[in-house]
C-alpha positions as CSV (number, residue, x, y, z in Angstrom):
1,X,19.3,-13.8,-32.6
2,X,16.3,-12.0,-35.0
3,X,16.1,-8.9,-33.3
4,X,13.6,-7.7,-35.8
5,X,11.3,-10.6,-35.2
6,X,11.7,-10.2,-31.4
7,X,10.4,-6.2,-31.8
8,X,7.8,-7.5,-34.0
9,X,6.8,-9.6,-31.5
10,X,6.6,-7.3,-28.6
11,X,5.0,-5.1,-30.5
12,X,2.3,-7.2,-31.2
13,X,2.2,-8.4,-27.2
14,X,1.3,-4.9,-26.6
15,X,-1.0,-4.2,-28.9
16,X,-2.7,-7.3,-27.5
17,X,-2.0,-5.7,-24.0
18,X,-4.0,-2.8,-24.9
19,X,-6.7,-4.5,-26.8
20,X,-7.6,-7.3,-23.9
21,X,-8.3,-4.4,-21.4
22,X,-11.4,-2.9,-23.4
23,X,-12.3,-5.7,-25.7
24,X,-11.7,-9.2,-24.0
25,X,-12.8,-8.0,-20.3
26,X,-15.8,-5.5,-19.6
27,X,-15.8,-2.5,-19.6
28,X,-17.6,-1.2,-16.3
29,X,-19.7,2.0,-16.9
30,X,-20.5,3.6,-14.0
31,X,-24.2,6.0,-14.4
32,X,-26.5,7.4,-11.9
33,X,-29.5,5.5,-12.0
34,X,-31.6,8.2,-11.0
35,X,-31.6,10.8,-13.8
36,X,-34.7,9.9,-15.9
37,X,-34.6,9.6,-19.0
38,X,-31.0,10.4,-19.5
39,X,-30.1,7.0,-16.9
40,X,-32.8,5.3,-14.2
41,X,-33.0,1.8,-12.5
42,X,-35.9,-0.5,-13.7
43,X,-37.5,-3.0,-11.9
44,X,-35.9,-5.6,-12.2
45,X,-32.3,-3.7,-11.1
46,X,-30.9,-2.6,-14.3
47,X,-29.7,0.4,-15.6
48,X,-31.9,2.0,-18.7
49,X,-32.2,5.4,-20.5
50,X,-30.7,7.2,-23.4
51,X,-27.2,7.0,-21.9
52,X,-27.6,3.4,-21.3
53,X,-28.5,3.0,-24.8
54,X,-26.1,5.3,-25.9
55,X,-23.4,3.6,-24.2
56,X,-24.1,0.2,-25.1
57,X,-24.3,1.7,-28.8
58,X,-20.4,3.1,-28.4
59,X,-19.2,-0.3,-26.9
60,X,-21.0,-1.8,-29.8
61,X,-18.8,0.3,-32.3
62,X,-15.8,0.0,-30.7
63,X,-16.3,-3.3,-30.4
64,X,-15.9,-3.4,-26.6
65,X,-17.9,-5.5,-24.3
66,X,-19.7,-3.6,-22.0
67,X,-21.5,-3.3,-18.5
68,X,-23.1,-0.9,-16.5
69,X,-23.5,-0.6,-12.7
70,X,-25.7,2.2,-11.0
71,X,-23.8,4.5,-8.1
72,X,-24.9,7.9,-6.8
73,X,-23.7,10.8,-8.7
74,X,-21.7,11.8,-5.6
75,X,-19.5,8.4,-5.4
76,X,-19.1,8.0,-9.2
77,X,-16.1,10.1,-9.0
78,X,-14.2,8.6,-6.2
79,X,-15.5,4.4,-8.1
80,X,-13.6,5.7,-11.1
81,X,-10.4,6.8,-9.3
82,X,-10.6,3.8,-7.5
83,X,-10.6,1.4,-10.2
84,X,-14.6,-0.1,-9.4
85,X,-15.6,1.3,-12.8
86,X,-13.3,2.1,-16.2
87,X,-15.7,4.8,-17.4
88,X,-18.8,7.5,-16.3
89,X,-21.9,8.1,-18.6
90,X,-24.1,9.9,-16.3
91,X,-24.7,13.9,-17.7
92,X,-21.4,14.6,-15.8
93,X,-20.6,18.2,-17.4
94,X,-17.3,18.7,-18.3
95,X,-15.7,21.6,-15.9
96,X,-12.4,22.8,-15.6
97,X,-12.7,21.4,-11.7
98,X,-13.4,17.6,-12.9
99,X,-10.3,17.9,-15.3
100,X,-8.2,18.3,-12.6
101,X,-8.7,14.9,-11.1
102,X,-10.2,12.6,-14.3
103,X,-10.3,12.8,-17.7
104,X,-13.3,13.3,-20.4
105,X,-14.6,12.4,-23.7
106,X,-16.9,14.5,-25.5
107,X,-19.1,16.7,-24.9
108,X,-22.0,14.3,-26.5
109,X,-24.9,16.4,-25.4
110,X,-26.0,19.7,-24.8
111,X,-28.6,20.6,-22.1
112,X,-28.3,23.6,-20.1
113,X,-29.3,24.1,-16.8
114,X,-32.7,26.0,-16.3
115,X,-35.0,26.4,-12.4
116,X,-38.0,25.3,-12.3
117,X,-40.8,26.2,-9.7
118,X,-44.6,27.0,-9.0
119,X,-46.3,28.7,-12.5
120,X,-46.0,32.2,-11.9
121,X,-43.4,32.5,-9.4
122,X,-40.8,35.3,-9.7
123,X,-38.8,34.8,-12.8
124,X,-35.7,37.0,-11.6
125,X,-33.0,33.9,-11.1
126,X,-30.0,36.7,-10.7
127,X,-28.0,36.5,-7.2
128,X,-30.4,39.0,-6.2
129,X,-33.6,37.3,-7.5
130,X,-32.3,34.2,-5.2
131,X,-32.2,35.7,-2.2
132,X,-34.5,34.4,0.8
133,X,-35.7,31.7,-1.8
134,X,-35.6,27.9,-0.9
135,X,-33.5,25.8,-3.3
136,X,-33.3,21.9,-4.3
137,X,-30.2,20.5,-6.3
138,X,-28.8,17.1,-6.6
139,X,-26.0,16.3,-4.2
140,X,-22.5,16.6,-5.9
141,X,-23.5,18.4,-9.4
142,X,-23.0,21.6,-10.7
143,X,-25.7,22.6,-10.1
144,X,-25.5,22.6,-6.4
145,X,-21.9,24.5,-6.9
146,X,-23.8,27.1,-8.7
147,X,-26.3,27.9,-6.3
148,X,-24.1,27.6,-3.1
149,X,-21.7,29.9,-5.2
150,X,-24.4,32.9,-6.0
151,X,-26.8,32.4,-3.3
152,X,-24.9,30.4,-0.7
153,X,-25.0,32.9,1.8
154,X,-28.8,34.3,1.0
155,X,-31.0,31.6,-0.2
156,X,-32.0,28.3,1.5
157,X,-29.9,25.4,-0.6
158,X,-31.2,21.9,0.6
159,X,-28.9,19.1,-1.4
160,X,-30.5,15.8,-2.1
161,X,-29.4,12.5,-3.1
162,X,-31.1,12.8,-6.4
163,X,-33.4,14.7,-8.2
164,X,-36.3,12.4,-7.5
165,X,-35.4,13.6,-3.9
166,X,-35.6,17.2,-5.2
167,X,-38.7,17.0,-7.1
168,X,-40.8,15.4,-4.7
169,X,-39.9,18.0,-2.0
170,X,-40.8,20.8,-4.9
171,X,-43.9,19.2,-5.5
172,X,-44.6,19.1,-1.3
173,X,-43.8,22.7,-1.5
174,X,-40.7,22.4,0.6
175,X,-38.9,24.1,-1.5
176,X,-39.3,26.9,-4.1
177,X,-37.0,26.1,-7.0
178,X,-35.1,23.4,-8.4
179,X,-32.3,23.5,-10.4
180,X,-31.3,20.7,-12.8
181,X,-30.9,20.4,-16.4
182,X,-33.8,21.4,-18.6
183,X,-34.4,18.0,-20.6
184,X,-34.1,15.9,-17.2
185,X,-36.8,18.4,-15.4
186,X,-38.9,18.4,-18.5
187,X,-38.9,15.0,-20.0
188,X,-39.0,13.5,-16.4
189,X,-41.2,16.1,-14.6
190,X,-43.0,18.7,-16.6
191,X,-44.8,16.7,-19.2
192,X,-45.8,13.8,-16.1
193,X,-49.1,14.4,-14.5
194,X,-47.0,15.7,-11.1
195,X,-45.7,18.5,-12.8
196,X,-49.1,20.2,-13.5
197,X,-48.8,23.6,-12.1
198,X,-44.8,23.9,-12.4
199,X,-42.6,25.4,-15.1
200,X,-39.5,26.7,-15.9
201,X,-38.8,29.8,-14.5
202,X,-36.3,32.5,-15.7
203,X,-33.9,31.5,-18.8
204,X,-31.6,28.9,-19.2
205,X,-28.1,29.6,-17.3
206,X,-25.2,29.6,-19.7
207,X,-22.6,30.4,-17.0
208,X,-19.4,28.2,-18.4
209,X,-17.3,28.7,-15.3
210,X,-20.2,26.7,-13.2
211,X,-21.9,24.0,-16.0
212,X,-19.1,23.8,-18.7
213,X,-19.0,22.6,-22.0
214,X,-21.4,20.2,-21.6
215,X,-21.7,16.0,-20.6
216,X,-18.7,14.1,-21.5
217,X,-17.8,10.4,-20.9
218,X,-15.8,10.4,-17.7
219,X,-12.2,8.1,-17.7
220,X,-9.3,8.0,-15.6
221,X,-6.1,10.6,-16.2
222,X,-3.8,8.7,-18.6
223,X,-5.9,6.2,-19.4
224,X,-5.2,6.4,-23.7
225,X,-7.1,3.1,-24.1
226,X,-10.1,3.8,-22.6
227,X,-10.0,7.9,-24.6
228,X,-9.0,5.9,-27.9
229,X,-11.9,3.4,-27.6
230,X,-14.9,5.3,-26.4
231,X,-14.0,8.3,-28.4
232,X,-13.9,6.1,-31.8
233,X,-16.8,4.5,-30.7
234,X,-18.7,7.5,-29.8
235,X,-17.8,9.1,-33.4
236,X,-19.1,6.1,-35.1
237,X,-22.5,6.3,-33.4
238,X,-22.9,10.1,-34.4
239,X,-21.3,9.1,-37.9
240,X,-23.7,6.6,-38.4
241,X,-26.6,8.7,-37.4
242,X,-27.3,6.0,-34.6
243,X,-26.8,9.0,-31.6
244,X,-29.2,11.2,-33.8
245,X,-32.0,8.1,-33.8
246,X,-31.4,7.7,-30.0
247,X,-32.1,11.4,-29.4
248,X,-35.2,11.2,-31.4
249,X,-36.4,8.5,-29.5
250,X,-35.6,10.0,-25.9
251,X,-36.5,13.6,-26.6
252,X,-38.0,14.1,-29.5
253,X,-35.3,16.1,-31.5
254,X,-31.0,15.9,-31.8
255,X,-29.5,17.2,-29.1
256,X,-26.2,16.5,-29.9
257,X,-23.0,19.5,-29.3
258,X,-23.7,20.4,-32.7
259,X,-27.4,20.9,-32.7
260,X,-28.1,23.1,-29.4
């Protein structure tokens, strides 16, 4: 018996194990579909925005076949655990809280968290400046965590199911501030006709406990494929200059890890 040509051969059965998970089958992203213009819904159904792009862009690299399915930023979590989706891109900040139950690659953005509100309302955002304030956060991010953590016991936190949700309560004056992360709230609120008469209010928050390192590509613990394969892809696109060109054409200006 060629025990040589028998390992030879079960090497290359596992190789071809490893490659049919991410390159012969789809990979299903899981994204938010209602974080404009990082991900949204058009109107036909289907996920758009830069991390759409972006994503399709890694898959391309990596040469990985590739779908996305919209879920609420709550439930994206528990769809990824549960083997629904291989993989999150949806502005999901890396915290030392997330690492305990999935994985991450990245960060491949920076954005940091900043309140927006009325022009001219108070600009002190300390845990003193919050109190009797109203509050609107997305359900399920950090920024939620962050308010309920300073002002939890002295401000009014209402959590919504997204932004939108948020926004349009701001913009009813139900609530005083909202609290998101400064690109989204500019690029999808500030520069719209809706947002005349809001701004950002105080500084950005920098507070790594709460927001982390910044947005990284969500994958199951253990899963070495999936971290190989989107973290080679990922490289490639900001090798090539492709994330750079994205960025551009999204915002205006590179706001990749290495450009703040």
């Amino acid at each position: 018996m060629n025990w040589k040509r028998l390992m030879t051969a079960a090497v290359f059965m596992a190789v071809c194990s490893v490659n049919s998970a991410y390159a012969q089958q789809d990979l299903k992203i899981g994204t938010e579909g209602a974080f404009p213009p990082f991900n949204f819904v058009d109107a036909n159904g289907q996920p758009q925005g830069f991390e759409v792009d972006l994503g399709y862009a890694i898959c391309k690299a990596a040469k990985l076949n590739c779908t996305f399915t919209a879920i609420a930023f709550d439930g994206l979590i528990p769809a990824l655990k549960a083997k629904k989706i291989d993989a999150i891109i949806a502005s999901m900040n890396i915290t030392d809280e997330r690492k305990k139950v999935i994985s991450f690659v990245g960060p491949y953005y920076v954005d940091p968290p900043r309140f927006i509100g009325k022009s001219g309302s108070p600009a002190d955002i300390t845990p003193a400046g919050l109190k009797g304030r109203t509050i609107g956060v997305a359900s399920g991010t950090i920024s939620e965590s962050y308010v309920r953590d300073v002002a939890g016991t002295t401000a009014k936190i209402t959590s919504y199911p997204s932004l939108d949700n948020a926004l349009l309560d701001l913009s009813a004056d139900r609530v005083e501030l909202v609290l998101d992360n400064a690109i989204a709230l500019s690029e999808g609120f500030l520069k719209k006709p809706e947002g005349k008469g809001f701004e950002f209010i105080g500084p950005a928050l920098s507070d790594t406990k709460h927001f982390g390192i910044g947005p990284g590509i969500g994958i199951r613990q253990n899963d070495k494929a999936a971290a190989s394969a989107l973290a080679a892809g990922l490289k490639a696109v900001q090798d090539s200059g492709d994330f750079k060109t994205l960025s551009q054409k999204y915002f205006g200006m590179d706001i990749s890890p290495k450009n703040p």
